[in-house]
C-alpha positions in Angstrom: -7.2 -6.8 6.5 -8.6 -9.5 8.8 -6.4 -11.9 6.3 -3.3 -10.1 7.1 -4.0 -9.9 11.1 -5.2 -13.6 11.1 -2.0 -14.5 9.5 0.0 -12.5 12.3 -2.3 -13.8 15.0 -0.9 -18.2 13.7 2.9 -16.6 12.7 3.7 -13.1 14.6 4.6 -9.5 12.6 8.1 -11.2 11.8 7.0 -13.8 8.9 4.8 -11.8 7.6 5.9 -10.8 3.9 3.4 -10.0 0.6 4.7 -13.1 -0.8 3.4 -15.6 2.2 0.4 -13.2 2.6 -0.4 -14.0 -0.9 -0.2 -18.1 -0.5 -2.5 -17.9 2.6 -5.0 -15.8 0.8 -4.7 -18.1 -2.4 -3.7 -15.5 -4.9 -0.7 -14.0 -6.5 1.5 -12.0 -5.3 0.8 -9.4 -8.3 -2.9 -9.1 -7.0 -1.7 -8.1 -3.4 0.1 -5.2 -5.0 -2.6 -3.8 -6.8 -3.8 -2.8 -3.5 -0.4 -2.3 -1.6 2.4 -0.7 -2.8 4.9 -2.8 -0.1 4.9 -4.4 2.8 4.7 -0.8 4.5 1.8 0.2 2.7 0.1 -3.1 4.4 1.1 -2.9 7.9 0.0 0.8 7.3 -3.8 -0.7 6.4 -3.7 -3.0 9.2 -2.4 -0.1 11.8 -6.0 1.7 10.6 -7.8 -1.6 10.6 -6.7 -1.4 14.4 -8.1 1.9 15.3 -11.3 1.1 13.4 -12.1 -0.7 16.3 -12.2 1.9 18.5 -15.8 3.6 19.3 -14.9 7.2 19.5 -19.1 8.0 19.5 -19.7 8.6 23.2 -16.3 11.1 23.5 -18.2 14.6 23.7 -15.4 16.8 22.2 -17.8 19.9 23.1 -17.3 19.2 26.3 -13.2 18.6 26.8 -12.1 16.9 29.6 -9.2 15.0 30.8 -10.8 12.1 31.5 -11.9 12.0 27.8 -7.9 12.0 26.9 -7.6 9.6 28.9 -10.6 7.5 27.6 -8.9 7.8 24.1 -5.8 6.5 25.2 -7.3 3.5 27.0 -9.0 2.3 23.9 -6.2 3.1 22.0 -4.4 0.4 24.4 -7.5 -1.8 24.3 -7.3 -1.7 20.6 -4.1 -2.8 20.1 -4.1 -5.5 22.6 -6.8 -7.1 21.0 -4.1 -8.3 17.7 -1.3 -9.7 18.3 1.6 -7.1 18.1 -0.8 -4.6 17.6 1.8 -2.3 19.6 4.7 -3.3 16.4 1.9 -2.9 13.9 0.5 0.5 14.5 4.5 1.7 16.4 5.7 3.7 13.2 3.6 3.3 10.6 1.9 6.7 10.0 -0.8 5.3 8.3 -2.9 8.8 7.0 -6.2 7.0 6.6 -9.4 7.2 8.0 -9.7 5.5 11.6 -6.0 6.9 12.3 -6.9 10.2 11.4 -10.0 10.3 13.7 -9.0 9.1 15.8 -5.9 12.0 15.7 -8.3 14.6 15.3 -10.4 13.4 18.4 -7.6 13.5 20.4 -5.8 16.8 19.4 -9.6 18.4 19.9 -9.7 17.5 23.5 -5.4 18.4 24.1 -6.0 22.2 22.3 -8.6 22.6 25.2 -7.1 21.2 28.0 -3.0 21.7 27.2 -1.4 24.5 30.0 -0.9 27.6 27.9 2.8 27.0 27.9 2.7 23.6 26.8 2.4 22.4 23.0 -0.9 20.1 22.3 0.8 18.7 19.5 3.8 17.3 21.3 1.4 16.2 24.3 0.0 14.0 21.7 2.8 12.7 20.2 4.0 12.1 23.8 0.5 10.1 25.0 0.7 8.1 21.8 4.3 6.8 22.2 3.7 6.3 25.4 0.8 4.3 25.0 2.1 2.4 21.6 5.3 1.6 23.8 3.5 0.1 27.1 1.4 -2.4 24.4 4.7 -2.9 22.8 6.3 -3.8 26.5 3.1 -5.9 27.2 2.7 -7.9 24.6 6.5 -9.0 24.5 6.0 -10.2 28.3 3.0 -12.1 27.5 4.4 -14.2 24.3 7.3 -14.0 26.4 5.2 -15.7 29.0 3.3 -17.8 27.3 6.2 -19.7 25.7 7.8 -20.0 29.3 10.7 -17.7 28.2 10.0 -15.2 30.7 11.0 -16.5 33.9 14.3 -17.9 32.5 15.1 -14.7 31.5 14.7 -12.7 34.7 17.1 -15.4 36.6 19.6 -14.1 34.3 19.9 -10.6 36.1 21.0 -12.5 39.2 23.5 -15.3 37.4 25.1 -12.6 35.8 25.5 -11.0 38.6 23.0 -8.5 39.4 21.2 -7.9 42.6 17.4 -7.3 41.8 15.7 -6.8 45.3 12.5 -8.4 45.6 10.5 -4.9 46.1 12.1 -3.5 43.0 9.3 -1.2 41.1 10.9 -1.8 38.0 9.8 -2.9 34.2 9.1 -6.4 35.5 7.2 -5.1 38.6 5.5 -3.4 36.0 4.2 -6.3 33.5 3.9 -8.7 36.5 1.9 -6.9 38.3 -1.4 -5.0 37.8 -0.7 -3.7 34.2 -4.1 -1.9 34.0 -3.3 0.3 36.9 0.1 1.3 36.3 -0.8 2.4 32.6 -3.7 4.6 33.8 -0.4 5.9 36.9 2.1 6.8 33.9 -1.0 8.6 31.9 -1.4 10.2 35.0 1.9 11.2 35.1 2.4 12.5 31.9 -0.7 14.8 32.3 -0.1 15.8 35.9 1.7 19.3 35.5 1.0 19.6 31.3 -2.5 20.3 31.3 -4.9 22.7 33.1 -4.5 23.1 36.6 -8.2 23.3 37.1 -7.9 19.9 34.7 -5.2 18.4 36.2 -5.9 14.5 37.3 -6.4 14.0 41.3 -3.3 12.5 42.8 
């Protein structure tokens, strides 16, 4: 797996096929399948290979709280910064194997404790994991974006064609420009506020 990240890391999700994976790692193609049925079988490997890096060890699921939901989806963010389009990588690729699935089962632990009544844990998780997937997917499109002096180029071209975009907007771009850290822990906030315990709820 670090073969297939550190060939995204020089060339990005796009060029990555089992064909070109196979010259960078200097064997045939036919030896890549013997371990991956496609290319979504990989991306499903590298997806895990993601969450493997997340320590899960010091989340006390005897003792639910929603800080600890939070916790999890901070280092679910962390994680996937950390490759590049980690957000593309893990966004859709159900990948049933063993970091994934703990990292699920950690999660869905602390949501059957503190989900209101009313509320489905299942669908809070599905919820906190698209939201957080998309943010990293938001984030890391503003920083290649950035980085290759696309960006600002691209936000001049609200007002030449012909959109007013005030100067306090708290928009998408207010968003990534700004602090990104905060406003990720204001929409988890968000989300939660309302769909958990009240006694649970997060301060506002």
């Amino acid at each position: 797996m670090a073969l297939a990240h550190d060939y995204v890391r020089s060339n990005g999700l796009d060029a990555l096929t089992m064909r070109r994976l196979a010259v960078a790692a200097d064997v045939t193609p036919g030896a890549l399948y013997k371990h991956f049925r496609d290319r979504k079988d990989l991306q499903r490997a590298m997806s895990d290979a993601i969450y493997a890096t997340i320590d899960l060890s010091d989340i006390d699921t005897a003792n639910p709280s929603i800080d600890n939901v939070k916790t999890c989806c901070e280092r679910m963010r962390r994680a996937m910064l950390a490759f590049r389009d980690g957000g593309r990588i893990v966004a859709g690729s159900y990948a049933p194997l063993s970091a994934t699935l703990n990292l699920s089962a950690t999660l869905m632990t602390l949501l059957h404790a503190v989900t209101a009544p009313e509320h489905s844990p299942g669908q809070l998780a599905a919820v906190l994991r698209s939201y957080t997937t998309g943010f990293v997917i938001d984030e890391q499109a503003y920083l290649e974006l950035s980085g290759t002096d696309e960006w600002d180029s691209l936000v001049q071209q609200i007002a030449a064609n012909g959109h007013h975009r005030p100067t306090e907007a708290d928009d998408l771009i207010a968003i990534l420009t700004g602090d990104r850290n905060r406003r990720f822990d204001t929409g988890l906030d968000m989300i939660l506020t309302g769909l958990v315990q009240a006694s649970l709820a997060p301060p506002t």
